[in-house]
GUFIBA-317517 format. One record per residue (C-alpha): residue number from 1; residue in one letter; x, y, z. Coordinates in nm, 4 decimals. Each point is the difference from the previous one (the first is absolute). Layout:
BEGIN
<rec nr="NUM" rest="A" east="X" north="Y" up="Z"/>
...
This chain:
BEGIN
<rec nr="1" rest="X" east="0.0000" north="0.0000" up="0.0000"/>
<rec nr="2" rest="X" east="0.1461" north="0.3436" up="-0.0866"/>
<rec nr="3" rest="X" east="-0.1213" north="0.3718" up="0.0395"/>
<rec nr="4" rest="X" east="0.1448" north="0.3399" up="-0.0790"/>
<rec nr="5" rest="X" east="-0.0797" north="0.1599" up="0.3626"/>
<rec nr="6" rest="X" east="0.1056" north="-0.0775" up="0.3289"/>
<rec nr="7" rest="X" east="-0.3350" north="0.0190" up="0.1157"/>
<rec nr="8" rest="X" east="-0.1007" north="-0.2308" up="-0.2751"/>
<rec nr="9" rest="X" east="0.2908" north="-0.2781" up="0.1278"/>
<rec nr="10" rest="X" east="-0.0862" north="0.1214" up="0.3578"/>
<rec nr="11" rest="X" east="-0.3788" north="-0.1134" up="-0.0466"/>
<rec nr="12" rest="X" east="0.1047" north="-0.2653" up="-0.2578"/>
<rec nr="13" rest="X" east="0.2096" north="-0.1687" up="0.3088"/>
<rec nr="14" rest="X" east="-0.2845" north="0.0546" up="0.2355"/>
<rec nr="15" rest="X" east="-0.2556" north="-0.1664" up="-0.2223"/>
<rec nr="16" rest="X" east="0.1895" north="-0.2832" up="-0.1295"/>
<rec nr="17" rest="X" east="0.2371" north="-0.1309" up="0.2716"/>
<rec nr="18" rest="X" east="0.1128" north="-0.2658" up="-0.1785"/>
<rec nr="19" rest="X" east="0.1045" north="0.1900" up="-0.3436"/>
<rec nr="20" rest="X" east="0.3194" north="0.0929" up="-0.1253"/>
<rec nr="21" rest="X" east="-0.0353" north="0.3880" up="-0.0215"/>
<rec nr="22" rest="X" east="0.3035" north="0.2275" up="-0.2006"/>
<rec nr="23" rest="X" east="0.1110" north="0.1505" up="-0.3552"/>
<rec nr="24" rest="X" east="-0.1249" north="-0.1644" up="-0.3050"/>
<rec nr="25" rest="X" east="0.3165" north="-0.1123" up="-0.0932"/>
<rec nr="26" rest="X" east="0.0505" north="-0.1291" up="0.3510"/>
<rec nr="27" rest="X" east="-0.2982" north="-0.2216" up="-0.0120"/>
<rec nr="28" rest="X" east="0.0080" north="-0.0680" up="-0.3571"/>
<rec nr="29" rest="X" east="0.1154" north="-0.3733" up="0.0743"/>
<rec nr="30" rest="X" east="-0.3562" north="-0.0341" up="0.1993"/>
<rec nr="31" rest="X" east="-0.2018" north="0.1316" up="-0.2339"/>
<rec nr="32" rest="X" east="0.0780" north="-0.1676" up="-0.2853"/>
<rec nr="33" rest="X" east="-0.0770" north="-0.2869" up="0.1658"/>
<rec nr="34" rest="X" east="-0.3191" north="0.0863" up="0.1173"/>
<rec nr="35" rest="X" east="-0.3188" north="-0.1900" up="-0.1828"/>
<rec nr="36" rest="X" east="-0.1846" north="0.4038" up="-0.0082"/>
<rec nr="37" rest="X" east="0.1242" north="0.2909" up="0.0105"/>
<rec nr="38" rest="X" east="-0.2083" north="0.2941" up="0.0896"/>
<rec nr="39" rest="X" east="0.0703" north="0.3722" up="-0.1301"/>
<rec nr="40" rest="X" east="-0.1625" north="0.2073" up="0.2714"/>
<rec nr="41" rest="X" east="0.0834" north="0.3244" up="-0.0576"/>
<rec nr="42" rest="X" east="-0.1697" north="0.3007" up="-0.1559"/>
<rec nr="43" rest="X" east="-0.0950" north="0.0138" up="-0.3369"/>
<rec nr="44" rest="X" east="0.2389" north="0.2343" up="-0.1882"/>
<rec nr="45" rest="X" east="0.2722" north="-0.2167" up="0.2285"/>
<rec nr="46" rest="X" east="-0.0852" north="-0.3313" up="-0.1387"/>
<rec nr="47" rest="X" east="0.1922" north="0.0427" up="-0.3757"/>
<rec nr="48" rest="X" east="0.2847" north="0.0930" up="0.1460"/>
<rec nr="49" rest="X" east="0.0809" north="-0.2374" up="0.3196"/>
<rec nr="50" rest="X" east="-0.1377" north="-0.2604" up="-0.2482"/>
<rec nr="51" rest="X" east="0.3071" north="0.0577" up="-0.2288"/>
<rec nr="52" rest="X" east="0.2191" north="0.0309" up="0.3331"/>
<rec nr="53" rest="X" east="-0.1180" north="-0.3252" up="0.1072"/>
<rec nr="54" rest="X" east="0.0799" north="-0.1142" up="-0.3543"/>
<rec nr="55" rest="X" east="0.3756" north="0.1304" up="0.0258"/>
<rec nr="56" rest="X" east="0.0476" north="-0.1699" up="0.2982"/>
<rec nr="57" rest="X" east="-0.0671" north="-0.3305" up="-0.1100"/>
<rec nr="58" rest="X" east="-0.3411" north="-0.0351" up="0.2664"/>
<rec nr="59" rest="X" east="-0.2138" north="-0.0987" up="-0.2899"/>
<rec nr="60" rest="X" east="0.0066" north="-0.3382" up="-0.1449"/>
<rec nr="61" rest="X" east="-0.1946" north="-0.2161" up="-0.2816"/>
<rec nr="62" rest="X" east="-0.3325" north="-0.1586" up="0.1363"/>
<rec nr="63" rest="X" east="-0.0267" north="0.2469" up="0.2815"/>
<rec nr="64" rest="X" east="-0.3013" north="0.2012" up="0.1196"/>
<rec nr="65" rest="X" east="0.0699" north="0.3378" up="-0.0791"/>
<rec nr="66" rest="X" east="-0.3051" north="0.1707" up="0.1333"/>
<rec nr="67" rest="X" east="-0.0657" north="0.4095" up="0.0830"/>
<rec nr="68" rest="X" east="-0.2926" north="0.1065" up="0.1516"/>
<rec nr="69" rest="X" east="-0.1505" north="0.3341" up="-0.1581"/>
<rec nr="70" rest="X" east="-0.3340" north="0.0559" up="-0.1562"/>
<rec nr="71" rest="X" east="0.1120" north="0.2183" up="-0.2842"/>
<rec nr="72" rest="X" east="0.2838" north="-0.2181" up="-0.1188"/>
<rec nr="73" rest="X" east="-0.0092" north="-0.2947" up="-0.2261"/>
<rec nr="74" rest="X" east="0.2889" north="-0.2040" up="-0.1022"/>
<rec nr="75" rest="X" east="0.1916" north="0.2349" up="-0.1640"/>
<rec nr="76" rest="X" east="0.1982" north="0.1702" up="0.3130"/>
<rec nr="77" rest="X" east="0.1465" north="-0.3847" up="0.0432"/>
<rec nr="78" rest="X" east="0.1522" north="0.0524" up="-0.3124"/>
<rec nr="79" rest="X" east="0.3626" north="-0.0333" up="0.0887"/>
<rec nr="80" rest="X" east="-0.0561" north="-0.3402" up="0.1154"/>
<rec nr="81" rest="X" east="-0.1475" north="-0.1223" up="-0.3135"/>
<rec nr="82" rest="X" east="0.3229" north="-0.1275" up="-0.1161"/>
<rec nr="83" rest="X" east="0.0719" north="-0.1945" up="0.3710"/>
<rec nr="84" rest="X" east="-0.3242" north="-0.2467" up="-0.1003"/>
<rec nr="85" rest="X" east="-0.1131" north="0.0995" up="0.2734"/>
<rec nr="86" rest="X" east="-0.3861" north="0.0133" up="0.0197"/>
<rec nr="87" rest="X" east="-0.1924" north="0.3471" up="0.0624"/>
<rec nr="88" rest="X" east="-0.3312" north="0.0558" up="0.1936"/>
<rec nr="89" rest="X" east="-0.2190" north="0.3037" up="0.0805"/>
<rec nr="90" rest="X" east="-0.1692" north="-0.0689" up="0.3148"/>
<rec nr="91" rest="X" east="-0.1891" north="0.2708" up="0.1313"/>
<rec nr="92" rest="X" east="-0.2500" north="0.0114" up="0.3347"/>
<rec nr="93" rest="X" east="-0.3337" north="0.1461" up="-0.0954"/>
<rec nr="94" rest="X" east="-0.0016" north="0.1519" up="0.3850"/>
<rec nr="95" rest="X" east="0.0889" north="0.2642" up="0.1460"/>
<rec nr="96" rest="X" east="0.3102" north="-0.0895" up="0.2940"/>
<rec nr="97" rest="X" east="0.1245" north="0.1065" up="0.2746"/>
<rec nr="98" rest="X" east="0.3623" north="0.1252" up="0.0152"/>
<rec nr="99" rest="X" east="0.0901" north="-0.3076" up="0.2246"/>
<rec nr="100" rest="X" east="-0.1756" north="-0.3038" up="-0.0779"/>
<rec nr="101" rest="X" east="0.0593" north="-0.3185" up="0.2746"/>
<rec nr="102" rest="X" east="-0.3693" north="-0.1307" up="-0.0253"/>
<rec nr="103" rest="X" east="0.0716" north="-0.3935" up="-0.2276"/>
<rec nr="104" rest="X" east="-0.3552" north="0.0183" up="-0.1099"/>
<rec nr="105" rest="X" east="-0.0028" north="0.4046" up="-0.1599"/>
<rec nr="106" rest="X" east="-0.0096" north="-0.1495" up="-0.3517"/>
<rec nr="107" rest="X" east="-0.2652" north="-0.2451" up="0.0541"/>
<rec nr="108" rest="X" east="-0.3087" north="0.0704" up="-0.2255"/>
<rec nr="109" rest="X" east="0.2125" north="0.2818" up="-0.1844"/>
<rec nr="110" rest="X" east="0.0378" north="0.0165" up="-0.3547"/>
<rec nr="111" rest="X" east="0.2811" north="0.0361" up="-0.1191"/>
<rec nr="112" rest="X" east="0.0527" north="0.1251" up="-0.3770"/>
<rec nr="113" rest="X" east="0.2696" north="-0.2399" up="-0.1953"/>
<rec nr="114" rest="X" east="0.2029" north="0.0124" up="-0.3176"/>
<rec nr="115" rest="X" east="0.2787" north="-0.2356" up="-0.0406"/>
<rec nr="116" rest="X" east="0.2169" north="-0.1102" up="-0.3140"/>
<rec nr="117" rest="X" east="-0.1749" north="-0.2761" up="-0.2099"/>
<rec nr="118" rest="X" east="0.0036" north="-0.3272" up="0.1672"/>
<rec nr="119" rest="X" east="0.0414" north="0.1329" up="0.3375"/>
<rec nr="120" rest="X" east="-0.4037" north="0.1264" up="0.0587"/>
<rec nr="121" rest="X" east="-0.0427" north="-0.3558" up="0.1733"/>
<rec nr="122" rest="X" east="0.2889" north="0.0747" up="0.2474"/>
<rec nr="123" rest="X" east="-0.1308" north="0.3683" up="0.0726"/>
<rec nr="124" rest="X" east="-0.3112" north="-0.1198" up="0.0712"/>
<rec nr="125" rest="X" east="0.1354" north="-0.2813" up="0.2877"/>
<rec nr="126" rest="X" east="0.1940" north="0.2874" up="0.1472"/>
<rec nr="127" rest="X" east="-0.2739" north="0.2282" up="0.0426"/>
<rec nr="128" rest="X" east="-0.1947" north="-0.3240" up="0.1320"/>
<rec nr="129" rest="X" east="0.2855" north="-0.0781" up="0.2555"/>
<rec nr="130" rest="X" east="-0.0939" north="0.3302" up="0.1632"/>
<rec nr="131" rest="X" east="-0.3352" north="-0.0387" up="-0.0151"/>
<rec nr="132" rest="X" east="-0.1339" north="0.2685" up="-0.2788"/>
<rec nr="133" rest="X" east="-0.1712" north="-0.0357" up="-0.3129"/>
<rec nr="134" rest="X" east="0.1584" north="0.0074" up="-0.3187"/>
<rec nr="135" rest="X" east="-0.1292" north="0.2408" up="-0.2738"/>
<rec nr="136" rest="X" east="0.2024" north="-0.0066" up="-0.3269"/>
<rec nr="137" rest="X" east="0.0838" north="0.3704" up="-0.1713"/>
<rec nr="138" rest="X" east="0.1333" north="-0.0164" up="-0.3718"/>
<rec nr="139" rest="X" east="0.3338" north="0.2005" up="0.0498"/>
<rec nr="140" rest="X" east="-0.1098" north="0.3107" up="-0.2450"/>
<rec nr="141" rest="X" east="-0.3062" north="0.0387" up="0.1862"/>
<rec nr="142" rest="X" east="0.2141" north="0.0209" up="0.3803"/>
<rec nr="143" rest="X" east="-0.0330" north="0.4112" up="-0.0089"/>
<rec nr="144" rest="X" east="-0.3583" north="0.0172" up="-0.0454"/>
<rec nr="145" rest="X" east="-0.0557" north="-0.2940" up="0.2378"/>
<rec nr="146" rest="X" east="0.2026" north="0.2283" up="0.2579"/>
<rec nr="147" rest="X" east="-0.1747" north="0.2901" up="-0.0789"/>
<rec nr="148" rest="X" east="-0.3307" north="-0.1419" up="0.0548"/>
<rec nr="149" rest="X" east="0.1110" north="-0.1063" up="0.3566"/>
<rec nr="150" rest="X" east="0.1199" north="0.3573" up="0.1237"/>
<rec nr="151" rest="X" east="-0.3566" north="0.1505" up="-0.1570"/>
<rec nr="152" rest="X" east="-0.1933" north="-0.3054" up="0.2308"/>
<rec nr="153" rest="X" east="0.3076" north="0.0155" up="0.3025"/>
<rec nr="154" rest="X" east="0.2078" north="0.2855" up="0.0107"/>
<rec nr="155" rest="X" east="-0.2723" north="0.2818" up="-0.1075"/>
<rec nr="156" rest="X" east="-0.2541" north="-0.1347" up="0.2300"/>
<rec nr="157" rest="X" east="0.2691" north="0.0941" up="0.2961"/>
<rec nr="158" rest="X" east="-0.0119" north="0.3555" up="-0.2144"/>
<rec nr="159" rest="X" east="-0.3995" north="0.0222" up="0.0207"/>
<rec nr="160" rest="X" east="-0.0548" north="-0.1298" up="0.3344"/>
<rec nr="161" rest="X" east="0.2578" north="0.2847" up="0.1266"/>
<rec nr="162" rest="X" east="-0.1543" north="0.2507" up="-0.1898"/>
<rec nr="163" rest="X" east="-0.3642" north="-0.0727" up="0.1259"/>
<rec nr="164" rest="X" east="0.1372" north="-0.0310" up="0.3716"/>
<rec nr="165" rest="X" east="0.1642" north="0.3503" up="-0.0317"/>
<rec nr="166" rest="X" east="-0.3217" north="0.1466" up="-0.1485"/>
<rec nr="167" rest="X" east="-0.2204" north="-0.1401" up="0.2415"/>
<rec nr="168" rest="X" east="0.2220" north="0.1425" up="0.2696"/>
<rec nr="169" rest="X" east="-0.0102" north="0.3484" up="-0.1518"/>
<rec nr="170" rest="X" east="-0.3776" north="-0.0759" up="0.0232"/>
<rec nr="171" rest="X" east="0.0164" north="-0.0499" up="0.4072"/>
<rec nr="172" rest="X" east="0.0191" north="-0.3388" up="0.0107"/>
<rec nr="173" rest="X" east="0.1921" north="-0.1250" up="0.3042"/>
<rec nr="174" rest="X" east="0.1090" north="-0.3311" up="-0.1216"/>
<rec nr="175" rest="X" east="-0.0713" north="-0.0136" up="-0.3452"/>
<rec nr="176" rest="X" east="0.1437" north="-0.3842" up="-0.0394"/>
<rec nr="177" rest="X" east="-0.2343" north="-0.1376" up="0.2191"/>
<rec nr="178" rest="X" east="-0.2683" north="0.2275" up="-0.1772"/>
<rec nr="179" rest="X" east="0.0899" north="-0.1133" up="-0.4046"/>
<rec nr="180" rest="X" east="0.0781" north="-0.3312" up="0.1402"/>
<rec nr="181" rest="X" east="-0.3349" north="-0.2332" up="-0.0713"/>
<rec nr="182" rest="X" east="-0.0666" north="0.2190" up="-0.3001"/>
<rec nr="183" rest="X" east="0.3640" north="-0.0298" up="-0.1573"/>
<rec nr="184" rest="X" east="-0.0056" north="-0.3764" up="0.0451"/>
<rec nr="185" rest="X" east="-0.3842" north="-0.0938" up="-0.1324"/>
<rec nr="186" rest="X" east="0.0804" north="0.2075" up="-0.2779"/>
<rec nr="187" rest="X" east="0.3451" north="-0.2065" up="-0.0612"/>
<rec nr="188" rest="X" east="-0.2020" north="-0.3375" up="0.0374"/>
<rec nr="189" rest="X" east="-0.2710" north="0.1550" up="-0.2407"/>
<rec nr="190" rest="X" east="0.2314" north="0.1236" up="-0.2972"/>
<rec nr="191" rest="X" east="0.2460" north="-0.3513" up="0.0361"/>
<rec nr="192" rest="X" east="-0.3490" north="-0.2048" up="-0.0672"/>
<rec nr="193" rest="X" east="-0.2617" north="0.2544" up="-0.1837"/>
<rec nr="194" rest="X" east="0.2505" north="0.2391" up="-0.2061"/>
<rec nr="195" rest="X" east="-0.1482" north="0.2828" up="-0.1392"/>
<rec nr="196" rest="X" east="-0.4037" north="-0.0845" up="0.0752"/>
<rec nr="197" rest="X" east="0.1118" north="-0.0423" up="0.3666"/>
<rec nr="198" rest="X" east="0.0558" north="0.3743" up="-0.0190"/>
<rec nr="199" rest="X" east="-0.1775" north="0.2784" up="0.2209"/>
<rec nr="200" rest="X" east="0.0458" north="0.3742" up="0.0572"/>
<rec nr="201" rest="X" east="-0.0831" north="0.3384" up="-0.2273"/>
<rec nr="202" rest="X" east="0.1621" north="-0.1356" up="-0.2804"/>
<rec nr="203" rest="X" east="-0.2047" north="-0.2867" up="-0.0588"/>
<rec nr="204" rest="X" east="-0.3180" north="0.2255" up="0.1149"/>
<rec nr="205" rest="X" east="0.1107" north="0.2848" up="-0.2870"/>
<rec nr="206" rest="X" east="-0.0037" north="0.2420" up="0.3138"/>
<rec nr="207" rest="X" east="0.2437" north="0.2938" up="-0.1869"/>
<rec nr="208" rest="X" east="-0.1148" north="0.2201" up="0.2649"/>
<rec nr="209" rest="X" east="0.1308" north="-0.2444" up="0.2796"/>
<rec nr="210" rest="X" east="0.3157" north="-0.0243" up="-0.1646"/>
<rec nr="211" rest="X" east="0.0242" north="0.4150" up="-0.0789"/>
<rec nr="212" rest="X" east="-0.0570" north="0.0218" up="0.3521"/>
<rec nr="213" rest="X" east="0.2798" north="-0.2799" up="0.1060"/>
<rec nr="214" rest="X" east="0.2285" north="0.1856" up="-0.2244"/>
<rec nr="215" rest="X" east="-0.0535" north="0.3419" up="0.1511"/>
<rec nr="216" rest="X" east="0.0689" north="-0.1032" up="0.3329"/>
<rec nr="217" rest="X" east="0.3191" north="-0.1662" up="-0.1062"/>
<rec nr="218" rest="X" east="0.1225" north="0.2214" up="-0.1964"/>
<rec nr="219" rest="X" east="0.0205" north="0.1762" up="0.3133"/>
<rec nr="220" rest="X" east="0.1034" north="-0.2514" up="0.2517"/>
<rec nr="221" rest="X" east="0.2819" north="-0.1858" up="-0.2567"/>
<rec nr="222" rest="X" east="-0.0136" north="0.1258" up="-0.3073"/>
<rec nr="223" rest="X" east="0.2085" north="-0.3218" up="-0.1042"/>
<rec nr="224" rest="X" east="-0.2488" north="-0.2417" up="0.1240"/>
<rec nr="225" rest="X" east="-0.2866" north="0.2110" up="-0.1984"/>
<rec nr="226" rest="X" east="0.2354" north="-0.1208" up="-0.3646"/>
<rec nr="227" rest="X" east="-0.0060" north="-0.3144" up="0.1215"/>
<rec nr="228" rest="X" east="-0.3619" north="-0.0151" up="0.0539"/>
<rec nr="229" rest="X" east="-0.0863" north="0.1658" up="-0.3096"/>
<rec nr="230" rest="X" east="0.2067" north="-0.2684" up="-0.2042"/>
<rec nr="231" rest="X" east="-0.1955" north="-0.2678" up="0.2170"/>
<rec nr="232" rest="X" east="-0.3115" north="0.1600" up="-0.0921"/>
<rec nr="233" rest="X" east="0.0984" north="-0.0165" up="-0.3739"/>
<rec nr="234" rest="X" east="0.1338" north="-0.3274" up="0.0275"/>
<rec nr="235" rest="X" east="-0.3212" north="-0.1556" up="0.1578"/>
<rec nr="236" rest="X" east="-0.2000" north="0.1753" up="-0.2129"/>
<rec nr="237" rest="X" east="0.1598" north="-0.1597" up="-0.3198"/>
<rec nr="238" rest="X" east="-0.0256" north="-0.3107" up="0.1836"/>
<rec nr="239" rest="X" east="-0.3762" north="-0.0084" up="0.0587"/>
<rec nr="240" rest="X" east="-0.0540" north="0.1216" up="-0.3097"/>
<rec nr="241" rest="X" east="0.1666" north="-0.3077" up="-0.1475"/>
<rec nr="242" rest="X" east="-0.1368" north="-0.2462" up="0.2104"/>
<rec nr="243" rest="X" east="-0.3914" north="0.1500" up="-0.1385"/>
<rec nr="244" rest="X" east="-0.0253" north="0.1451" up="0.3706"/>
<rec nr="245" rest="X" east="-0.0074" north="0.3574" up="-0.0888"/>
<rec nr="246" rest="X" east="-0.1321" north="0.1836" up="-0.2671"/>
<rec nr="247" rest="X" east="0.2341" north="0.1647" up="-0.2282"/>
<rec nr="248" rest="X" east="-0.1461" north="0.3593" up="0.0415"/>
<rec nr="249" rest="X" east="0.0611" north="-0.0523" up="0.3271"/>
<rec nr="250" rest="X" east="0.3274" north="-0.0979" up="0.0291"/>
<rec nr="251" rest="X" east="0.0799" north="0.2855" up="-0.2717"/>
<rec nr="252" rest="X" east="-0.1490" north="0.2041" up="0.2936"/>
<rec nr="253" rest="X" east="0.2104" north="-0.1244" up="0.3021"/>
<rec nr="254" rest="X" east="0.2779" north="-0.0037" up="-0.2157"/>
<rec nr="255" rest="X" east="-0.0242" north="0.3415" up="-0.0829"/>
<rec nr="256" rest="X" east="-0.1426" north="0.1531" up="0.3323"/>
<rec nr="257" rest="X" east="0.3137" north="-0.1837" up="0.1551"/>
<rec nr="258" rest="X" east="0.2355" north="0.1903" up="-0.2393"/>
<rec nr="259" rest="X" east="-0.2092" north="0.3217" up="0.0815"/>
<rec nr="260" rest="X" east="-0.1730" north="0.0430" up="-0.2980"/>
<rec nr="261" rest="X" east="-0.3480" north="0.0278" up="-0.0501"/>
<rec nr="262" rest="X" east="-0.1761" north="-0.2617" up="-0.1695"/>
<rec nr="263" rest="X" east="-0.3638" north="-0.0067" up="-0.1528"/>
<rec nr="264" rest="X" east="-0.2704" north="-0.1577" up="0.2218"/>
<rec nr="265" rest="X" east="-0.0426" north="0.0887" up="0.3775"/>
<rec nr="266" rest="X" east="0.1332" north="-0.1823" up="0.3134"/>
<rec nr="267" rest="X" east="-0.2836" north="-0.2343" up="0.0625"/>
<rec nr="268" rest="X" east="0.0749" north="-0.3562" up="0.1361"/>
<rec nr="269" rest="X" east="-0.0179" north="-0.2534" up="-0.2555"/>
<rec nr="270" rest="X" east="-0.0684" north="-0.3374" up="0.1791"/>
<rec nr="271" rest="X" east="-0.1103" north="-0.1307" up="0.3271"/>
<rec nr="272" rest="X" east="0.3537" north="-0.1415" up="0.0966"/>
């Protein structure tokens, strides 16, 4: 096992009693000989201590060569193409902890694979070994895979901020416990009834909800206000698609949210 840090050989040690912890050229000897090994390191790092592993002779034919990012496919394992070794993208669909000590964290996760031809069996068994469930990702397709996971993971940390800081300009004491049951129905609701499952004054057609939304953030955050309005647009296209909005009246929204005025008036469109 190597890192770049002292902390990192420091925690390394602490974790892994048993492991033989320096330089990679000090523990190159080990890690060749190792059935996997694992490239767990940030993602612009993984090209390049790939092709140091590579110079120092840690990378053999028939091993596991195996890095964990979402965005990356095979292509940052490059430099060990000519080794034989065999490459793998295995990547957690769940968010982690910085330290993680619990055996079971994987179980029931999937985990998004690519892996050279032939090898698709053997990335599947390792994701099994731990647990998670295997989910295979053509290689030129690993950027919008990623991307779809920080829209669903990383920007619903974004939102949920954003609507606990609003509701606490609003007077709201503890606005967590407050958006709490909401904020989770609504998660269960989208993740099994997509768009129909949706509620609020965009479904409804309510422009003159949303006008007033927008004047009192443009106030409050002026930030959060562009980030409604391209939510507003957004869901209004949406809708519209799905036959769950008429198209005058997403041209509405769409426009009231930019700050234009549309034709029509602000009635409410449907019950929801």
């Amino acid at each position: 096992m190597t890192s770049r840090s002292t902390h990192g050989r420091a925690d390394a040690a602490a974790r892994f009693p048993a492991a033989r912890i320096g330089s990679v050229p000090q523990v190159a000897p080990v890690l060749r000989a190792a059935e996997v090994l694992l490239v767990a390191v940030p993602d612009d790092a993984i090209a390049p201590v790939t092709a140091e592993l590579v110079a120092a002779d840690a990378v053999r034919a028939e091993q596991i060569l195996v890095h964990l990012s979402g965005r990356h496919g095979l292509g940052v394992l490059g430099a060990a193409t000519a080794t034989g070794a065999v490459r793998m993208a295995l990547h957690p669909i769940m968010t982690l902890p910085e330290a993680v000590g619990d055996p079971d964290t994987f179980a029931g996760v999937p985990f998004g694979i690519t892996a050279d031809p032939g090898a698709e069996a053997r990335a599947r068994g390792l994701v099994a070994d731990v647990g998670g469930i295997p989910l295979l990702i053509e290689d030129d397709r690993r950027d919008l895979y990623h991307a779809a996971l920080v829209l669903g993971g990383n920007f619903l940390t974004s939102l949920t901020v954003a609507a606990q800081q609003t509701l606490a300009a609003a007077g709201v004491a503890d606005p967590g416990a407050a958006l709490a049951p909401l904020l989770r129905a609504s998660l269960d609701n989208a993740l099994t009834g997509g768009w129909p499952a949706s509620t609020g004054p965009v479904r409804r057609g309510d422009l003159g909800t949303v006008r007033a939304h927008l004047r009192a953030l443009d106030t409050a955050d002026p930030a959060v206000a562009d980030v409604y309005r391209a939510l507003v647009a957004f869901t209004a296209g949406g809708l519209e698609r799905a036959g769950l909005l008429e198209a005058s009246v997403a041209d509405r929204l769409r426009a009231g949210a930019a700050g234009h005025t549309a034709p029509g008036n602000d009635g409410a469109q449907s019950p929801r």
